[in-house]
N, CA and C of each residue as an Amber inpcrd file, in Angstrom:
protein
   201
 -34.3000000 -30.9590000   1.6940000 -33.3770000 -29.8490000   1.7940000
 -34.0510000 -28.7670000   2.6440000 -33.2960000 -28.5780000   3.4470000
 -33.8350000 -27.0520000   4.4420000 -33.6920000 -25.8680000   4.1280000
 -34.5720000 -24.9050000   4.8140000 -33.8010000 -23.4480000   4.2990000
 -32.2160000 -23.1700000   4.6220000 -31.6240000 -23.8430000   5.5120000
 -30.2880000 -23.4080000   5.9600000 -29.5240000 -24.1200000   4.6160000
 -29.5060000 -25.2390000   4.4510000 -28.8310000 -25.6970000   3.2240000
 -29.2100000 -24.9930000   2.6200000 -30.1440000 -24.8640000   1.8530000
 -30.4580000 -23.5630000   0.6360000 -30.1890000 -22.5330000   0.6990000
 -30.4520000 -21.6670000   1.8070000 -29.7780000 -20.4660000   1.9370000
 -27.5420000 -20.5090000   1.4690000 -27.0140000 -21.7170000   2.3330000
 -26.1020000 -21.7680000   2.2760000 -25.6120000 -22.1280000   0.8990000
 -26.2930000 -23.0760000   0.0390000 -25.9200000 -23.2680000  -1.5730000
 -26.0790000 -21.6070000  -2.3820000 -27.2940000 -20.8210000  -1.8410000
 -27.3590000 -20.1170000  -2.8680000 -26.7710000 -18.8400000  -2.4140000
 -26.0190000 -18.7850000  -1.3190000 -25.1430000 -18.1060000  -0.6750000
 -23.5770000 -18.2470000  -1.3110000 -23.2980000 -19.6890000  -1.4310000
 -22.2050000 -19.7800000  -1.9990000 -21.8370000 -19.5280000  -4.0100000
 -23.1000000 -19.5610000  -4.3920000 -23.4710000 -19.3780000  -5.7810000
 -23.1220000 -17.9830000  -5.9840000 -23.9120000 -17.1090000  -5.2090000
 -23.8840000 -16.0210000  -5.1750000 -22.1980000 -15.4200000  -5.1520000
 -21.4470000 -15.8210000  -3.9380000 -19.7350000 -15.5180000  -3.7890000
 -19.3290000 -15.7030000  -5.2640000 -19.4900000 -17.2830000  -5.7600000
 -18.5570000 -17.5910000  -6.9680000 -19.0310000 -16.4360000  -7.8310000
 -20.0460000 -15.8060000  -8.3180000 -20.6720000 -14.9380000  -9.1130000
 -19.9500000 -13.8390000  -8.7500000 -19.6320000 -13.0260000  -7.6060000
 -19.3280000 -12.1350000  -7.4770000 -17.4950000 -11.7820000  -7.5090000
 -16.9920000 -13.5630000  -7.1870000 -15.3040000 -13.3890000  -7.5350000
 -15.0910000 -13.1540000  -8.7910000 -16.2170000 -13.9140000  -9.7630000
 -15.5090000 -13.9610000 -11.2000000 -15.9520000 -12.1380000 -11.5370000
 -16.6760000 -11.7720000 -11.1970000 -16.7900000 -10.6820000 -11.6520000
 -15.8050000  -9.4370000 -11.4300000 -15.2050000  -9.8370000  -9.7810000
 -14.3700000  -9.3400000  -9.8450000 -12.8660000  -9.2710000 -10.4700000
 -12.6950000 -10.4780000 -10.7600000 -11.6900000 -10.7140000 -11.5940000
 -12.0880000 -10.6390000 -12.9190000 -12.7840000 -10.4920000 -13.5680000
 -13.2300000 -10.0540000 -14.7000000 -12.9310000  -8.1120000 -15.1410000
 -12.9020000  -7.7460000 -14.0530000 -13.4930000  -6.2330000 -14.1550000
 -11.9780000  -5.5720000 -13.3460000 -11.3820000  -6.1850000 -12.5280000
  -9.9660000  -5.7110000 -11.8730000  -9.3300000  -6.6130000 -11.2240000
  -8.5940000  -7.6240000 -12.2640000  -7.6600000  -8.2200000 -12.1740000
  -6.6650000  -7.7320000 -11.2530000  -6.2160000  -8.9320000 -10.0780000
  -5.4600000  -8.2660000  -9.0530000  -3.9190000  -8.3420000  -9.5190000
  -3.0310000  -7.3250000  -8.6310000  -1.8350000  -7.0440000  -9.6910000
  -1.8030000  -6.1550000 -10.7260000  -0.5960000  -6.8900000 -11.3410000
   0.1370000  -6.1910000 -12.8290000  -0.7790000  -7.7490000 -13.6620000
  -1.3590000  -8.2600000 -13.2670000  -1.5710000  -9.6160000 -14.5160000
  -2.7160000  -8.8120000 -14.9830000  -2.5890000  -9.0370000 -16.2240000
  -4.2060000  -8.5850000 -17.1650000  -3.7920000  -7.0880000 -17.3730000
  -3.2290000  -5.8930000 -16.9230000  -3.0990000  -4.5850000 -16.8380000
  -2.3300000  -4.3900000 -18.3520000  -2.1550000  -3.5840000 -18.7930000
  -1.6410000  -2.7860000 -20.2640000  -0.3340000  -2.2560000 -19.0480000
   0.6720000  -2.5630000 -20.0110000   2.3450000  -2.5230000 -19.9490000
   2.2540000  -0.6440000 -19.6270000   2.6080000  -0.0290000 -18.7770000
   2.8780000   1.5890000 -18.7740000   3.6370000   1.9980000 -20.1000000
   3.5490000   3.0130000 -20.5910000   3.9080000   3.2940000 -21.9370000
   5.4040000   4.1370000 -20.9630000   6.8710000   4.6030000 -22.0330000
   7.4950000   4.9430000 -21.2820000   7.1140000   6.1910000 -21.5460000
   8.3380000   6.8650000 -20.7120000   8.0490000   8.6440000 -20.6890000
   8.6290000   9.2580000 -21.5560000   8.2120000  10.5380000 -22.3100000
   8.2630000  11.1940000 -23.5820000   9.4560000  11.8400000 -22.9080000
  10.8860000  11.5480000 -23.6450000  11.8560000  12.8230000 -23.4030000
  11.7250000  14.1030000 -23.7400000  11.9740000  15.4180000 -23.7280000
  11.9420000  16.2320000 -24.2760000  13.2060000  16.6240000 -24.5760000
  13.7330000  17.1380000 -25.8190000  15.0380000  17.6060000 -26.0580000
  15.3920000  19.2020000 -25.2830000  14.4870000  19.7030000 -25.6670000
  14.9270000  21.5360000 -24.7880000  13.7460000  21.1060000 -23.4120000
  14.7530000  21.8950000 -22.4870000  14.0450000  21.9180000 -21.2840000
  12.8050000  22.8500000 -21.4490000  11.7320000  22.8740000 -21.0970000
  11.0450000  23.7980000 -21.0400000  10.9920000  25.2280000 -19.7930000
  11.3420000  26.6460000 -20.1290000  11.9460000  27.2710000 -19.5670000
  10.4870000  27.8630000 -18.2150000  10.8880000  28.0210000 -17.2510000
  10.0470000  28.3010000 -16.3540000   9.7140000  29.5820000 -15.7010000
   8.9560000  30.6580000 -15.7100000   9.1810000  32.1030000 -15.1380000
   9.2940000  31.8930000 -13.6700000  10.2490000  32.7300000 -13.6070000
  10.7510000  33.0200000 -11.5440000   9.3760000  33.3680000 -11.0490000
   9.1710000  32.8250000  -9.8240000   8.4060000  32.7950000  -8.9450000
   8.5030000  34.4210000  -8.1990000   7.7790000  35.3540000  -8.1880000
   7.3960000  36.7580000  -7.3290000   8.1780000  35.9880000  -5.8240000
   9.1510000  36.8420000  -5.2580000   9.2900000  36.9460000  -3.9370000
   7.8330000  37.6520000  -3.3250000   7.7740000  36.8470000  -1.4550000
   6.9780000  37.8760000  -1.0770000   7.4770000  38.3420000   0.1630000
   6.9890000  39.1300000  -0.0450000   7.5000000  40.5890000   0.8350000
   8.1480000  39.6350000   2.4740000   8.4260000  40.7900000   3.2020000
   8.7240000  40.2210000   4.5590000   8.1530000  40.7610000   5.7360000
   7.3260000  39.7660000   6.1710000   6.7930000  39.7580000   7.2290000
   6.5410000  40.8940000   8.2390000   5.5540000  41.7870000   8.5030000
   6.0670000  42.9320000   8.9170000   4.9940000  42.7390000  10.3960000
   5.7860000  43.3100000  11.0960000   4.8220000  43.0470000  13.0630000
   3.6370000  44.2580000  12.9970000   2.6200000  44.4990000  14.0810000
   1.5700000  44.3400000  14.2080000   1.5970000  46.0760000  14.1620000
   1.2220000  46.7260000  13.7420000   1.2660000  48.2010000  13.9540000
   0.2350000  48.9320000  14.9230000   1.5080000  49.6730000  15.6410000
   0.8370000  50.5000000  17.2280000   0.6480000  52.1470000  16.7340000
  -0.2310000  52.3740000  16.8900000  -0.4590000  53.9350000  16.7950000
  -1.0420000  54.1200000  18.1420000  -0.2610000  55.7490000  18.3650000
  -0.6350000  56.2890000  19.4510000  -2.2330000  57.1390000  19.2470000
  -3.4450000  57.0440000  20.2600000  -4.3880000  57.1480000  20.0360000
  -4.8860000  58.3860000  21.4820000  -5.1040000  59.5710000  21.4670000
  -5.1190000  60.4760000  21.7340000  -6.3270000  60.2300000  23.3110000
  -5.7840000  60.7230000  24.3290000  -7.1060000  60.2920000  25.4190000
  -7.4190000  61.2910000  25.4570000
């Protein structure tokens, strides 16, 4: 057996080691995942305070400056 075969067996050892792990740890998909729980209705809306207007935009101010 050569280093290239060996390298290449323990190259491929190495992959299988690292798929199962990945599928072990994050199953691809929805397979293996916990079902989403649904969403909590609420009966009263919860009421929201109005947002502050802001002001309007005002242009660049010129003062006259004495020569």
């Amino acid at each position: 057996m050569n280093s290239q075969s060996f390298a290449g067996l323990l190259g491929a050892i190495v992959a299988s080691v690292v798929m199962v792990v990945a599928v072990a740890y994050g199953p691809i998909g929805q397979y293996g995942k916990p079902a989403k729980p649904a969403s909590i209705q609420q009966s009263a809306p919860v009421q929201m305070q109005p947002v502050p207007v802001a002001p309007a935009p005002r242009g660049p101010v010129i003062r006259e400056v004495p020569n």
